[in-house]
VEXLOPA-870189 format. One record per residue (C-alpha): residue number from 1; chain; x, y, z. Coordinates in steps of 0.2 Angstrom, whole numbers. Example, Ala and Ser with C-alpha at 12.3 -4.5 7.8 and 13.67 -1.06 7.14 Angstrom:
# VEXLOPA-870189
@resi=1, chain=A, c1=62, c2=-22, c3=39
@resi=2, chain=A, c1=68, c2=-5, c3=36
# end
This chain:
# VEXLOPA-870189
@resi=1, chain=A, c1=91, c2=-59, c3=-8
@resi=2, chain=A, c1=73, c2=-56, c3=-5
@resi=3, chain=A, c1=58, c2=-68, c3=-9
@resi=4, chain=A, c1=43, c2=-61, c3=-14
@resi=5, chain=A, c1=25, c2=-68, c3=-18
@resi=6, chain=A, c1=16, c2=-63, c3=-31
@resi=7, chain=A, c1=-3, c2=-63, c3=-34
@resi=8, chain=A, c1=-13, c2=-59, c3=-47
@resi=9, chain=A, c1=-30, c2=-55, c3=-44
@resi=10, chain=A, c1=-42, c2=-47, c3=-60
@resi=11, chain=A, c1=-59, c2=-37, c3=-55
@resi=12, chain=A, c1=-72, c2=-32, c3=-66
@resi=13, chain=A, c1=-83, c2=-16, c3=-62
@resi=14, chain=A, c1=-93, c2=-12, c3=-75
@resi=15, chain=A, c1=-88, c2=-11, c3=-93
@resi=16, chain=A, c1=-67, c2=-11, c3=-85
@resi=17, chain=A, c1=-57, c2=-23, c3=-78
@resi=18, chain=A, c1=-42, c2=-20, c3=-66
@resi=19, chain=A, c1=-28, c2=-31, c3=-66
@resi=20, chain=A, c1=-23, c2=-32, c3=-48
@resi=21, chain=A, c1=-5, c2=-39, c3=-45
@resi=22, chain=A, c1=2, c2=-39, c3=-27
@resi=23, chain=A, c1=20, c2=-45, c3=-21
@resi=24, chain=A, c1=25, c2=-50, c3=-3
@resi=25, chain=A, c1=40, c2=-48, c3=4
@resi=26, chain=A, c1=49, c2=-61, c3=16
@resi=27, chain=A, c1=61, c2=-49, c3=23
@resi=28, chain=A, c1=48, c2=-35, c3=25
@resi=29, chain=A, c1=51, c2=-22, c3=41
@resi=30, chain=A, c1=33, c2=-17, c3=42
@resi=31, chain=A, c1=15, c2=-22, c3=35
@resi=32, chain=A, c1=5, c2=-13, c3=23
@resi=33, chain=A, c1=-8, c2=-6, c3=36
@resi=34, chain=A, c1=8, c2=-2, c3=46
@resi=35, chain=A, c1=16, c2=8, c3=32
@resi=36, chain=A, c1=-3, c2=17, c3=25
@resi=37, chain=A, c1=-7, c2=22, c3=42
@resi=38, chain=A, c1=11, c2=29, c3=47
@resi=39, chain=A, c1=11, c2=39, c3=29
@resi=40, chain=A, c1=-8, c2=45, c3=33
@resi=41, chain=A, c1=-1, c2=50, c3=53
@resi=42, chain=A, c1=15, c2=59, c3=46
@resi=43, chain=A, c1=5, c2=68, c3=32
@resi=44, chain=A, c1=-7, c2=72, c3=44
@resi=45, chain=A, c1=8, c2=80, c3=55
@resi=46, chain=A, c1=13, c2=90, c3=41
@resi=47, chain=A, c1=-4, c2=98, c3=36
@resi=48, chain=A, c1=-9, c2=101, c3=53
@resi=49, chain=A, c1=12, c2=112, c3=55
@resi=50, chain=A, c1=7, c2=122, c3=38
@resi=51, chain=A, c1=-9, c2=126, c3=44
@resi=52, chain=A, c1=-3, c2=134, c3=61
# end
């Protein structure tokens, strides 16, 4: 079973406020920036096959 950590972060920009929650996995393969950038590489692979 997987343990996560939660945080709860709230952020007021102007007349709104944004409720932030975030959990961290312990048994997590990849970070965050490691999984953003792969998405962005592979979506950039796939736009860059349409367009040819």
């Amino acid at each position: 079973m997987s343990e996560n950590t939660v945080s709860i972060t709230e952020k007021a920009i102007g007349d709104t406020l944004y409720i932030i929650e975030s959990a961290v996995s312990s048994v997590a393969k990849e970070t965050a920036y490691d999984k953003l950038k792969r998405m962005i590489l592979n979506d950039t692979k796939s736009l860059e096959m349409k367009a040819s």
